[in-house]
C-alpha positions, 0 to 999 in steps of 0.5 A: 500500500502507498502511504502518503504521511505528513506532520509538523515539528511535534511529530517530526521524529515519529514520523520518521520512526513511522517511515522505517517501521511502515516500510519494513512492513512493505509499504511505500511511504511518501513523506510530505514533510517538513524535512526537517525540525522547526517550532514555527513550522507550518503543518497545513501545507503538509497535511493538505499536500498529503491529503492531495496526494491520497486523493489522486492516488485513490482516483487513479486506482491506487491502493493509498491512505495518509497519515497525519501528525502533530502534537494533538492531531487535531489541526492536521485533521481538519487541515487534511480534511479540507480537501475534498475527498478525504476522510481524515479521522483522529484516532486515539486508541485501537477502536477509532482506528478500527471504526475509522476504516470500518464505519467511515471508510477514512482514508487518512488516520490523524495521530497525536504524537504528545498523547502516545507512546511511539509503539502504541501509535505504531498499532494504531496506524497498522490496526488503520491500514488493515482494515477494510471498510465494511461496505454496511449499505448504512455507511456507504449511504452516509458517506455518500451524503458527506460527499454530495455536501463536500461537492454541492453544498447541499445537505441530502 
């Protein structure tokens, strides 16, 4: 699987730790930055770089999902989920991450790196990455109605 993975400075060493992990695991990661370790960085270009690139990846038939990292998670969330077509999800224990993949069909997991231990996020990205999403009729209809309201602006 491709995986496409972006953070600020707070999660700029998971990151990397994420990036060997996730490829000794067979992925392909493609890293959206930063490259390197600065406080005044700016962590919606990544994540919304990121975003871009797991969208283009899916609508061409590629298996891919991302990644999104900060301190909390919660600003690279709503910056990935910004762009249309991602379903960006924090996750927070084995459960959301689960349920992300399986209920919501998220396509990118936003991970707190202050809130976890590297280990334990590691399982709750690879718990993300292996599930698939459930196909339930009830899910793909309310994802169906958060596209239409992403796309039109009409609530269905």
């Amino acid at each position: 699987m491709r995986i496409h993975i972006a953070t600020d400075h707070a999660g700029l060493d998971l990151s990397k730790f994420l990036i060997e992990q996730l490829t000794a695991d067979g992925h392909e990661l493609i890293d959206h930055g930063p490259t390197e370790y600065d406080p005044l960085d700016d962590y919606p270009s990544f994540c919304i770089n990121a975003g871009l690139a797991v969208v283009a990846d899916q609508k061409a038939g590629v298996e891919a999902l991302g990644i999104v990292l900060g301190g909390s998670g919660n600003g690279e969330q709503i910056a990935a989920n910004k762009v249309e077509g991602v379903r960006a999800a924090l996750v927070w224990n084995q459960s959301t991450a689960v349920l992300a993949r399986q209920h919501n069909d998220a396509n990118v997991i936003a991970v707190g790196a202050r809130q976890h231990e590297l280990a334990e996020v590691l399982e709750l990205i690879r718990a993300f990455v292996a599930e698939p999403f459930s196909n339930d009729e009830r899910h793909v209809r309310r994802i169906g109605k958060i596209a239409a309201y992403e796309t039109t602006g009409q609530i269905l």
